[in-house]
C-alpha positions in Angstrom: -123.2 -142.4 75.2 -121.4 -141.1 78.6 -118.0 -139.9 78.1 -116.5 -143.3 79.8 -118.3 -145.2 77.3 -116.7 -143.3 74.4 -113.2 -143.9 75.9 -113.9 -147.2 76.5 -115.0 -147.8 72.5 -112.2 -145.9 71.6 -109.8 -148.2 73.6 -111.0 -151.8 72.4 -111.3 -150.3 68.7 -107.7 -149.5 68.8 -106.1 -152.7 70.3 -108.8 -154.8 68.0 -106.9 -152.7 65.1 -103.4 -153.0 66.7 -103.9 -156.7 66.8 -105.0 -157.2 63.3 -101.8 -154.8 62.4 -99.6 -157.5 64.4 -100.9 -160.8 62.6 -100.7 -159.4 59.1 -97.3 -158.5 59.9 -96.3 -162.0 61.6 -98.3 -163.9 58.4 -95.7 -161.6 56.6 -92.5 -162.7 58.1 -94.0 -166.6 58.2 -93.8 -166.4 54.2 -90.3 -164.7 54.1 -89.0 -167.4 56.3 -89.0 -169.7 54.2 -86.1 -168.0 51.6 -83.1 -170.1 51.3 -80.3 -168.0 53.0 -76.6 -168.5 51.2 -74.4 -170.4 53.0 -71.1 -169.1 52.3 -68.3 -171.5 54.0 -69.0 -175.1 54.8 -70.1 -175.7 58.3 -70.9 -178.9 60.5 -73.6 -177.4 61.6 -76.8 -177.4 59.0 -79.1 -174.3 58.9 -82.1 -174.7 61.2 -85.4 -175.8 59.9 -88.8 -174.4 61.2 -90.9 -177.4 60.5 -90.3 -179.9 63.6 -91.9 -183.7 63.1 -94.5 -184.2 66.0 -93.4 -186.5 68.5 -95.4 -189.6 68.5 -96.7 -191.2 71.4 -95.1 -194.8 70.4 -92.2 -195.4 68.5 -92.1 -194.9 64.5 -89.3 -197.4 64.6 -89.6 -201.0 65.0 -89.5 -202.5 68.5 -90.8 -206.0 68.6 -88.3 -209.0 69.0 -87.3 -209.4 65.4 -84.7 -207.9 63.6 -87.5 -207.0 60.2 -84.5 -204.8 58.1 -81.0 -204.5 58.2 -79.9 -202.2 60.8 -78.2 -198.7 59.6 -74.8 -199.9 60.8 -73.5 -203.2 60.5 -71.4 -205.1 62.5 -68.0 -204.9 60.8 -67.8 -201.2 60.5 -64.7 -199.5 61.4 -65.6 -196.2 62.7 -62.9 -193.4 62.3 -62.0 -190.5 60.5 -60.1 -190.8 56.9 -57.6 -188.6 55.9 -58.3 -186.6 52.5 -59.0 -188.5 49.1 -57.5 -184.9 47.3 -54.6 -183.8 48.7 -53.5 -180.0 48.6 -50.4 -181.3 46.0 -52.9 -182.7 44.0 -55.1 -179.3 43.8 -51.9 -177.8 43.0 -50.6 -180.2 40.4 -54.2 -179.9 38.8 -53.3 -176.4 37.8 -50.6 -177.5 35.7 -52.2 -180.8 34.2 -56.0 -179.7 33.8 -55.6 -182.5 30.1 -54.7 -185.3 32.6 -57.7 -185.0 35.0 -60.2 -184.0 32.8 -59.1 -187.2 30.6 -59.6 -189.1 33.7 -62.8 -187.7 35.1 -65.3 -191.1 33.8 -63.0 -192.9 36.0 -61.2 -192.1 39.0 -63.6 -190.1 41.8 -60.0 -188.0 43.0 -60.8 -185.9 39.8 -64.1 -185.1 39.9 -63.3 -183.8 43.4 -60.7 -182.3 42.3 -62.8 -180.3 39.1 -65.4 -179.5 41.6 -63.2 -177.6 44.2 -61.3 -176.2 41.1 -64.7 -174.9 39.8 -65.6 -173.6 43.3 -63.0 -171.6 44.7 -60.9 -170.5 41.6 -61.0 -167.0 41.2 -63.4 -166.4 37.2 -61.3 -164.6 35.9 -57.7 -162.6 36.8 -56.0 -165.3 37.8 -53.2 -166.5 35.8 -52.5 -169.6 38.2 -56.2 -170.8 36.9 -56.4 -173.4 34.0 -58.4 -172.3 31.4 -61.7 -174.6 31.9 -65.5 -174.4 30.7 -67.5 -175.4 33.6 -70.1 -175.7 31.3 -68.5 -179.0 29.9 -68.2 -180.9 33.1 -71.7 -180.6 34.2 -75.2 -180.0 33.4 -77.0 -178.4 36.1 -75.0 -177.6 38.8 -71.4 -178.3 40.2 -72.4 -180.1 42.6 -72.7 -183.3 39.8 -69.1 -183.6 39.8 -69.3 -184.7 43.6 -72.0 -186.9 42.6 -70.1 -188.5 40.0 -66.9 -189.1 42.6 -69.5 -190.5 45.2 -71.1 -193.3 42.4 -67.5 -194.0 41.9 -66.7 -194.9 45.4 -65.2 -192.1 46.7 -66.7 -191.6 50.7 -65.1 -188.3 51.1 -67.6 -187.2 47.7 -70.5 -188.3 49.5 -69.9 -186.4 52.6 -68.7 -183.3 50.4 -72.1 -183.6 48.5 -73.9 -183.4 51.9 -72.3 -180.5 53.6 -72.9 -178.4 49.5 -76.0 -179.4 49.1 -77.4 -176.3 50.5 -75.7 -173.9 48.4 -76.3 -175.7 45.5 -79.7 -175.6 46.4 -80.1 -172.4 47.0 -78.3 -171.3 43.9 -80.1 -173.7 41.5 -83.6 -171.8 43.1 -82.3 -168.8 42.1 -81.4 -169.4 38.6 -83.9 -171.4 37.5 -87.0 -170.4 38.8 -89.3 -172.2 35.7 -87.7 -175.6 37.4 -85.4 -175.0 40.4 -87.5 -176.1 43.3 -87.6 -179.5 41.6 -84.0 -179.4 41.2 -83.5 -178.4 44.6 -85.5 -181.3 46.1 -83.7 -183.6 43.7 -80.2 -182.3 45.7 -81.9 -182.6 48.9 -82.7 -186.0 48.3 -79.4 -187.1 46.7 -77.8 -185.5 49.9 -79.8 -187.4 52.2 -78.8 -190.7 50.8 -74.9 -189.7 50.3 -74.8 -188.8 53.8 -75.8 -191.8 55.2 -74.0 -193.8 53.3 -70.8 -191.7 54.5 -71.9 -192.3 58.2 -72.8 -196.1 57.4 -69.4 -196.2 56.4 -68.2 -195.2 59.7 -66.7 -191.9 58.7 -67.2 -189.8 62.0 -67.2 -186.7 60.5 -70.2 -187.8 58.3 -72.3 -189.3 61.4 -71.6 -186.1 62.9 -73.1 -183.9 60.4 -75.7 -186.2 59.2 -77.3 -186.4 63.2 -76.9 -183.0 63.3 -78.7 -182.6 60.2 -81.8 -184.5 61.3 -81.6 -182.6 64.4 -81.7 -179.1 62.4 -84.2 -180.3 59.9 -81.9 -180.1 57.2 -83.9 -182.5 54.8 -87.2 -181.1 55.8 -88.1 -182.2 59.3 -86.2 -182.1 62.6 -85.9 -186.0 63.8 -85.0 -186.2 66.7 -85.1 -190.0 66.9 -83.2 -190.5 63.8 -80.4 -187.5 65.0 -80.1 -190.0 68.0 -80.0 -193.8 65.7 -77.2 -191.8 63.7 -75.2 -190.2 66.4 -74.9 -193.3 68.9 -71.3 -194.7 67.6 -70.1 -191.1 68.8 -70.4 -192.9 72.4 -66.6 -194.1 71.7 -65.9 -190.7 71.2 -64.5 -187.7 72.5 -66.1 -186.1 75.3 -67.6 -183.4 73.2 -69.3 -186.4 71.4 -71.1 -188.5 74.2 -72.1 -184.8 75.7 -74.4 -184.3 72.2 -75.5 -188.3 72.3 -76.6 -187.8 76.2 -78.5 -184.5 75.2 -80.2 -186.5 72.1 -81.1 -188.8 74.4 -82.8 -186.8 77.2 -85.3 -185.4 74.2 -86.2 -189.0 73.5 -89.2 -191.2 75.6 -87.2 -194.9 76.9 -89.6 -196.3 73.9 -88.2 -194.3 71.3 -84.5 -194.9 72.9 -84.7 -198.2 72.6 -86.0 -198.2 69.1 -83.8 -195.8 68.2 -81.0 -198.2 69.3 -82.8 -200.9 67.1 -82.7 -199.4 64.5 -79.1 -198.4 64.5 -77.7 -201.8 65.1 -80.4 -204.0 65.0 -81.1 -207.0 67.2 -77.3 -207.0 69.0 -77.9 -203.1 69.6 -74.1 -202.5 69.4 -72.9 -199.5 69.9 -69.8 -198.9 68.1 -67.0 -201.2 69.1 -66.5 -201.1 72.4 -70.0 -200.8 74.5 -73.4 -202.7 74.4 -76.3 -200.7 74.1 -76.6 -197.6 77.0 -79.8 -199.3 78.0 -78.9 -202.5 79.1 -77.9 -203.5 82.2 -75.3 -206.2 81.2 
């Protein structure tokens, strides 16, 4: 073998090696990627997910004439953005008359919100403003129940709360219970899902904001693009900020999963909010 040869050999043998080295390293980080990260303040914003739902080449929605299921939003919804079931007075008065909210905790939604956010951000211990509380007592898994509890009792603002905790309490609940958190964990994603949307049915904007965002991250498994869009058109009577993010939801979308998309959000009438017809038509 010539000495060319030899350099040659020695040349493929080491990228063939350096390329093995690379996708070992990248099948690595695939499996890391996956860790729920901590999310430490609530954010509108959901963290990104790395699994992204193929496009399909016709709509998943449906698009023929007839209205088959009730459209997401109906036609009396009054979209704005409520003011605060729990006041900061009634955080602070809590402090003082832990009895009276705990007595009323089966009942009245305020005070299962209220426990939750006392739970959460009151300091464990060295705090003499604190009530003296087991947290143990109020819940069985997680906090997050508490929120749960508000939102079957009516509470809208519970429902979006459960949403934007949901991933902490997720990744928590992984953490401490590895024998059975990852069915816990889907169990919250699930439950978040559903009290989302009924938020942003409700009209809350805040809720359709994060709940189309959510679909766009992939925050309950897949990024949906189509649904991001169905959720997010009533921002359209928005603020500027608003119809900017609706306009780029749209340009990701084919005209046949626009107009399904608009289907599906308000049916055969394809209302959008209370003001404009549907984007697409030419009335």
């Amino acid at each position: 073998m010539s000495f060319y040869q030899k350099k040659s050999t020695f040349f493929f043998t080491a990228v063939a090696l350096t390329v093995v080295f690379l996708v070992l390293w990248a099948s690595k980080d695939d499996q890391n990627s996956d860790t729920p990260k901590p999310i430490y303040r609530i954010t509108s914003q959901p963290v990104v997910s790395t699994k992204i739902a193929p496009a399909p080449t016709s709509s998943t929605r449906d698009v023929s004439g007839e209205c088959k299921a009730p459209s997401f939003y109906g036609s009396d919804v009054s979209y704005s953005t409520p003011s605060s079931d729990s006041s900061a007075s009634d955080i602070v008065n809590s402090y003082k008359n832990i009895d009276a909210i705990l007595s009323k905790k089966e009942k009245d939604p305020i005070s299962n919100i209220i426990l939750f956010k006392l739970i959460s951000y009151c300091p464990s211990s060295n705090a003499d403003e604190c009530p003296t509380i087991n947290p143990k007592s109020l819940y069985k898994d997680t906090p997050i129940e508490l929120l749960e509890k508000a939102a079957e009792l009516g509470s809208v603002e519970a429902k979006l709360m459960y949403a934007l905790n949901a991933p902490l309490a997720e990744f928590r609940i992984r953490k401490s219970r590895p024998e059975d958190g990852e069915l816990l964990a889907r169990k919250i994603t699930l439950t978040a899902e559903r009290l989302g949307n009924e938020a942003a049915r409700s009209g809350n904007l805040d809720a359709i904001r994060y709940m189309s965002h959510s679909y766009e991250n992939g925050q309950f498994g897949f990024r949906d693009i189509e649904r991001a869009y169905s959720v997010a058109l009533p921002l359209l009577n928005s603020s500027v900020e608003d119809i900017a993010y609706v306009d780029a939801l749209q340009r990701k979308l084919n005209p046949l999963q626009r107009n399904a998309a608009v289907r599906f959000a308000f049916g055969c009438k394809e209302e959008i909010g209370r003001k404009t017809v549907s984007p697409f038509s030419k009335n």
